[in-house]
C-alpha positions as CSV (number, residue, x, y, z in Angstrom):
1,X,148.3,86.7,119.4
2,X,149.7,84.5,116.8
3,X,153.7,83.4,116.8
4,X,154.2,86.0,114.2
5,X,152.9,88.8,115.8
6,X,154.7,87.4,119.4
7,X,158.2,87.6,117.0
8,X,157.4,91.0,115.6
9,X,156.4,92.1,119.1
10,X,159.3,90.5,120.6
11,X,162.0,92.5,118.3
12,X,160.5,95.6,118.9
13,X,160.6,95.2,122.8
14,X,164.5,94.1,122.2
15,X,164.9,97.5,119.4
16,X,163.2,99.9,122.3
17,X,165.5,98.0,125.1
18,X,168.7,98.6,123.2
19,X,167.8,102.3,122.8
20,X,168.5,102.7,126.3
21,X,165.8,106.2,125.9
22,X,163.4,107.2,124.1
23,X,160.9,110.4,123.1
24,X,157.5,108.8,121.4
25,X,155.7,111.5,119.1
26,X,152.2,110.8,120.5
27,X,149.6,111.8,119.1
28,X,146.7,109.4,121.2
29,X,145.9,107.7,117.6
30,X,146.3,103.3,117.3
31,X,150.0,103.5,116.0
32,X,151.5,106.1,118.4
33,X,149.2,104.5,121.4
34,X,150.7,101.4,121.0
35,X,154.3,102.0,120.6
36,X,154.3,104.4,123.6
37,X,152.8,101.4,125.8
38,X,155.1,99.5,124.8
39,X,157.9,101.8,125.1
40,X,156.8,102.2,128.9
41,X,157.1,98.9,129.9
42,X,160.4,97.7,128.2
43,X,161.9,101.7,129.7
44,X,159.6,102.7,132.2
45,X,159.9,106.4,133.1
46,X,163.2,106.4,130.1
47,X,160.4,106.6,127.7
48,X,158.5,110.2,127.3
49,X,155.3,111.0,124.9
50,X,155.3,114.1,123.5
51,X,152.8,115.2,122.2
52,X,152.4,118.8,120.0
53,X,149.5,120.9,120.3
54,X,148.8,123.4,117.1
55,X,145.8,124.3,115.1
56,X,145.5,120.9,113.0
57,X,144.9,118.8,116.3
58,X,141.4,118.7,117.6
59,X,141.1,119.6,121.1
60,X,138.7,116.5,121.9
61,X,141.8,114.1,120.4
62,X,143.9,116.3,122.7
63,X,142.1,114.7,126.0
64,X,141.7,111.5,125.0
65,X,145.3,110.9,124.3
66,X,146.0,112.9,128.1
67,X,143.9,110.2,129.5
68,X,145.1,107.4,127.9
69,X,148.7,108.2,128.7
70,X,147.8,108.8,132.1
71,X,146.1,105.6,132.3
72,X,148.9,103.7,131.4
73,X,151.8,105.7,133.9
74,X,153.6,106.9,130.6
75,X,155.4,110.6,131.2
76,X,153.8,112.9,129.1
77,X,154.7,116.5,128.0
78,X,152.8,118.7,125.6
79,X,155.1,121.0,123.3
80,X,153.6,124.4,121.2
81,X,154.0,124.0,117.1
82,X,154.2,126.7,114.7
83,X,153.5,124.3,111.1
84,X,150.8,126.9,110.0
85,X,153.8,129.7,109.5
86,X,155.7,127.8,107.3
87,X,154.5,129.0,103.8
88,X,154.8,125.6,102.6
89,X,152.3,124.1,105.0
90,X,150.1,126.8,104.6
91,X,149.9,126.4,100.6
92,X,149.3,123.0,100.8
93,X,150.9,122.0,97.4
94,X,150.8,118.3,98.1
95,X,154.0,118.2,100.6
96,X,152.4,119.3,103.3
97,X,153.0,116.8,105.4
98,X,157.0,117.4,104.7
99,X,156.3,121.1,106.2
100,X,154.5,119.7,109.2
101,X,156.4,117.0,110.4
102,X,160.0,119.1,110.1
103,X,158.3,121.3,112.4
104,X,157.3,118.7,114.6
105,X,160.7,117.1,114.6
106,X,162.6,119.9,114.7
107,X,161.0,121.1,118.2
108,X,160.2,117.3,119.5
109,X,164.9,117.0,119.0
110,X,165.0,120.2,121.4
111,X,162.6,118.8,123.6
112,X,164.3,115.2,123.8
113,X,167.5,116.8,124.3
114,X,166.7,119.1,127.2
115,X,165.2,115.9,128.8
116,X,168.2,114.2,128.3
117,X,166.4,111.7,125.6
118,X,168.8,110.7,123.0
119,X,166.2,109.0,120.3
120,X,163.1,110.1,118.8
121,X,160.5,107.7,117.5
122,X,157.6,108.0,115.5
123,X,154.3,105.6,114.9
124,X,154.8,105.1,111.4
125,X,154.1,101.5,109.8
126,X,155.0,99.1,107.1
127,X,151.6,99.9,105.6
128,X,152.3,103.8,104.9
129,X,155.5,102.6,102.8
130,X,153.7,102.6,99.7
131,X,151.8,105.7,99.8
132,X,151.9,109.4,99.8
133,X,153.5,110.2,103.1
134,X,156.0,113.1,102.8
135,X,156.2,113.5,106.2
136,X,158.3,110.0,106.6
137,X,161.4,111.8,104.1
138,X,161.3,114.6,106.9
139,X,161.7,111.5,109.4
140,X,164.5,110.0,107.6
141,X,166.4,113.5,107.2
142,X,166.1,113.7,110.8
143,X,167.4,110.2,111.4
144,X,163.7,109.6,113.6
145,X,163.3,106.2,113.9
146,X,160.3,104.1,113.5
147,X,160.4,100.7,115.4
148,X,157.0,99.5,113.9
149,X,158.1,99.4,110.3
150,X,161.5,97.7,112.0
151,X,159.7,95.3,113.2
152,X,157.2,94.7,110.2
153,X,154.0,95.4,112.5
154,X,151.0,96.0,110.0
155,X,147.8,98.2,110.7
156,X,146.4,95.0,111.8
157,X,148.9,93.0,113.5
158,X,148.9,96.2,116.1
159,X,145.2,96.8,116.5
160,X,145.4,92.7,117.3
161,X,148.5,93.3,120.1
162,X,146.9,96.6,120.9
163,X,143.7,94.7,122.3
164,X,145.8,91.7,124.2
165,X,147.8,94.4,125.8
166,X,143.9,96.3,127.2
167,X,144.4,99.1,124.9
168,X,141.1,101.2,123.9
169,X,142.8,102.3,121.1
170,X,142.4,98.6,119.2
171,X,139.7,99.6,117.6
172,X,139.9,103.5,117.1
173,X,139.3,104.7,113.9
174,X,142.1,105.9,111.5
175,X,143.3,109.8,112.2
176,X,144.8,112.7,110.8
177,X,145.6,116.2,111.7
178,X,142.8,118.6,110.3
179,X,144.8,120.0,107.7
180,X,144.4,116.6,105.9
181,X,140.6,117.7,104.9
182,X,141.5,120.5,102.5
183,X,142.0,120.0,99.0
184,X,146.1,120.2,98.0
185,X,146.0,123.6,96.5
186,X,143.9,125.3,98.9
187,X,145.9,127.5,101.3
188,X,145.6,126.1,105.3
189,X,145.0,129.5,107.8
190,X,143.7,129.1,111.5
191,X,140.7,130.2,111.0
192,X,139.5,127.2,107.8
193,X,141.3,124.7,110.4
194,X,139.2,125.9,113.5
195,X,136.0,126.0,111.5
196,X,136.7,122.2,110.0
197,X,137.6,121.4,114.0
198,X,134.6,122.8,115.2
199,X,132.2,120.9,112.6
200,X,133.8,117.6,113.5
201,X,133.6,118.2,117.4
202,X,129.9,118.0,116.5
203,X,130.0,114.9,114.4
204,X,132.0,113.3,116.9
205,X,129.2,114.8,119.9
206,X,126.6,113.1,116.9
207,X,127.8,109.6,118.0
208,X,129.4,109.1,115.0
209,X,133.0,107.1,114.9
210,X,134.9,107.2,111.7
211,X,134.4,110.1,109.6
212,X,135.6,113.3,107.7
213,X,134.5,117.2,107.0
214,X,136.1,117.9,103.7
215,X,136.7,121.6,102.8
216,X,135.3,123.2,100.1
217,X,134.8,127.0,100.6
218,X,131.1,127.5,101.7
219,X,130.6,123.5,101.1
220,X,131.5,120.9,103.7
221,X,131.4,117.2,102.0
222,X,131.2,114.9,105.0
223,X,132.3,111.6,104.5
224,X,131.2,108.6,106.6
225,X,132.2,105.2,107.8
226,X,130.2,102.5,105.0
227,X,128.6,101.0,108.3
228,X,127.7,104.2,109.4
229,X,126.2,106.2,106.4
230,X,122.7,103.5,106.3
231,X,121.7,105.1,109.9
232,X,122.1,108.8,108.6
233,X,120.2,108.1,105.6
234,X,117.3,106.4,107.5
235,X,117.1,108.9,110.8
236,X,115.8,112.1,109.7
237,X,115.7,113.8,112.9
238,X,119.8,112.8,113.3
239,X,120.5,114.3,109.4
240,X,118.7,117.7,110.3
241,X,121.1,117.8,113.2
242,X,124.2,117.0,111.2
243,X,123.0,119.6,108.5
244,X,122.2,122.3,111.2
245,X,125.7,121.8,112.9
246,X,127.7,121.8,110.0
247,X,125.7,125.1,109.0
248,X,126.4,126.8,112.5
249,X,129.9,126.4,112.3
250,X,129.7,128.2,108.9
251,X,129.4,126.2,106.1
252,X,126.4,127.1,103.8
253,X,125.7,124.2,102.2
254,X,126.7,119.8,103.3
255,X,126.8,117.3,101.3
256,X,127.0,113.7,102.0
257,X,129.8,112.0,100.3
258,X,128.1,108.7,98.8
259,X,131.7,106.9,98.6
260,X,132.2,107.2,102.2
261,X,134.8,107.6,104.4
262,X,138.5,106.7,102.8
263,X,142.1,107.2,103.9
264,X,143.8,109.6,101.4
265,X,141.0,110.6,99.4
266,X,142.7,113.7,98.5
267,X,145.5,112.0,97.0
268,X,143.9,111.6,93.7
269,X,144.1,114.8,93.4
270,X,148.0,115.1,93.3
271,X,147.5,113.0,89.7
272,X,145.7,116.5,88.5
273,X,147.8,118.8,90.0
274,X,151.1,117.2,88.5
């Protein structure tokens, strides 16, 4: 790692020490994986993940982040969240994300508390300051802190520390809860979330790494990883399967996004809505 990245580094491991305790929101993706490692070894068993299970959070992401936890001796406990009965998560008007992560925060405080944990942290970074994250105003009304913007980490800076310190996460592609693939404006139920769930369990069972199944009634627009799109289009037998599973979770008709996979896509929508 470069001196920078040591500094950065270095003032987070002195924010976490002088916080005595703390309750990571872990969700298994790069950001959250990397500040709970580091949390462990400047506090040790003072540190706890917790991590919330709900309908937006593939189960498949659910085992990966047990293991990895596991793997690295971190305390680990797993908490029920109700976003989907808020009625402003379900109707998805382009705050979402407020809706969901008051929920979250609201039963990961109760959680710290009975555990005797007296600070809750959160994975944001410096890189989400400048776009449409309304979950980070919930954060701040909440007073959660988040030691990887205090410390100026970017995106890459922690993939780079995440690898020196052996984490498999260096390299993980970007994540999002499942609610994130429907179209602000269209109302979030169980049942749209478990059908987009199921159809990227079998994308991910496909081999494929970084990707999206955007939900659009009876159409599912996949998107795909630039890298990754060239092999799709030149395998027949491996498009036939991603058509047939995306049809046999109920979707009638797929489409292949030509653009490819980007963060946020569905932010350009918010320009039309407003």
């Amino acid at each position: 790692m470069n001196t920078s990245v040591e500094e950065k580094l270095a003032h987070l491991r002195r924010t976490l020490r002088g916080l005595g305790t703390a309750c990571v929101a872990y969700s298994g993706g790069v950001d959250s994986t990397f500040l709970l490692k580091v949390a462990v070894e400047v506090l040790g068993d003072r540190a706890v993940a917790l991590t919330a299970r709900s309908e937006s959070y593939p189960e498949w992401e659910l085992e990966a982040a047990r293991r990895i936890a596991r793997d690295m001796g971190a305390r680990m406990i797993e908490v029920e969240t109700r976003e989907i009965e808020r009625p402003g998560y379900r109707a998805n008007a382009g705050d979402r994300c407020y809706h969901c992560k008051t929920e979250l925060f609201q039963v990961a405080a109760e959680h710290a508390r009975a555990l005797g944990v007296e600070h809750l942290l959160y994975g944001a970074i410096p890189d989400d300051l400048g776009d449409h994250r309304p979950g980070m105003r919930a954060a701040g009304e909440r007073h959660v802190r988040a030691p990887l913007i205090e410390a100026g980490l970017s995106k890459a800076e922690i993939r780079q520390a995440s690898r020196a310190l052996g984490l498999e996460t260096w390299d993980k592609p970007a994540t999002a809860c499942l609610s994130s693939r429907f179209p602000y404006g269209t109302e979030i139920t169980p049942e749209k979330l478990q059908q987009v769930g199921r159809c990227e369990a079998r994308l991910h069972a496909l081999g494929l790494r970084q990707f999206r199944a955007r939900y659009h009634g009876d159409l599912v627009r996949v998107e795909l990883s630039p890298d990754e799109m060239p092999r799709v289009f030149a395998d027949a037998e491996l498009r036939a399967r991603l058509v047939r599973d995306c049809k046999a979770v109920g979707f009638k008709f797929v489409s292949l996004d030509l653009e490819g996979y980007r963060s946020g896509s569905a932010n350009a929508l918010l320009v039309q809505l407003a």
